[in-house]
C-alpha positions in Angstrom: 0.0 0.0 0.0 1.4 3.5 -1.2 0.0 6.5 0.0 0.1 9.5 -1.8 0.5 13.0 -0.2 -1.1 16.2 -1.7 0.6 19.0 -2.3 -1.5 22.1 -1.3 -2.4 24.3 -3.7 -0.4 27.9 -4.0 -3.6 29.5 -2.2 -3.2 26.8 0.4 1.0 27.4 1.1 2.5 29.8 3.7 4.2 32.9 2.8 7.6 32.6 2.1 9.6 33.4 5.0 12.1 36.4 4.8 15.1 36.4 7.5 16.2 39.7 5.6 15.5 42.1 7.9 18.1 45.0 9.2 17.1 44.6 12.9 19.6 41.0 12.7 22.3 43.4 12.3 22.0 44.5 15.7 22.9 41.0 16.8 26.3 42.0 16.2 26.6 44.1 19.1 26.6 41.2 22.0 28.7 39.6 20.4 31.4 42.4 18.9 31.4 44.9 22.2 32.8 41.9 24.4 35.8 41.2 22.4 36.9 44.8 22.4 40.0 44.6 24.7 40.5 48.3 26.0 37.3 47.1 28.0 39.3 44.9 30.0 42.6 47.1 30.6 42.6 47.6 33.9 41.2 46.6 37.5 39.8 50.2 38.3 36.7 51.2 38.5 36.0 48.5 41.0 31.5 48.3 42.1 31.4 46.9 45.4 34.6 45.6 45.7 34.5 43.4 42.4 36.6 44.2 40.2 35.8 45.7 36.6 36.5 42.2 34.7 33.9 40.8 36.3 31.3 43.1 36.8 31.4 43.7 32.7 30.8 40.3 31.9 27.7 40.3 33.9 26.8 43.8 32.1 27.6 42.0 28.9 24.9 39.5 29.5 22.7 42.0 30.6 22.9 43.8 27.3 23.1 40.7 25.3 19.6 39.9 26.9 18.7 43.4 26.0 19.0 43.1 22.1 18.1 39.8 21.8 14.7 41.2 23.3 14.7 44.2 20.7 15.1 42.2 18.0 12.7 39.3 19.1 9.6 42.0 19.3 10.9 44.0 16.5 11.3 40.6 13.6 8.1 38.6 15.1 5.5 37.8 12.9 2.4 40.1 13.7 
C-alpha cells in the first residue's frame, strides 16, 4: 500500500519566509562589544569591591539579553 501525499495548492502554502531584515544586524553588538580589549585594561573602576573584569561580563549579559529582546519584538510575525 502506497500513499500519496497532496501538495497544497499555491492558495493553500505559507508565505515565504524572509530572514532579511536589518534589525539581525543588531545582533552583532553582543557579540562584537565583548571582544573589544580596551574594556578589560585595567582593574579600576571597582563596584562593590569586584573588580571591573567581572562586573562587565555580567553587564555584557545584561545587554546581550537586551537586544536579543529588541530584535525578538521588532522581527516577530504580527
Amino acid at each position: 500500500m502506497s500513499t500519496t501525499e497532496e501538495t497544497p495548492s499555491p492558495s493553500e502554502q505559507p508565505p515565504a519566509r524572509s530572514d532579511r531584515n536589518h534589525w539581525y544586524w543588531l545582533l552583532l553588538v553582543p557579540i562584537v562589544v565583548p571582544l573589544l580589549p580596551m574594556l578589560y585594561n585595567g582593574s579600576d573602576p571597582t563596584l562593590w569591591g569586584i573588580p571591573r573584569f567581572y562586573w562587565l561580563q555580567l553587564l555584557f549579559v545584561v545587554l546581550s539579553v537586551g537586544v536579543t529582546l529588541v530584535v525578538y519584538r521588532q522581527t516577530r510575525g504580527r
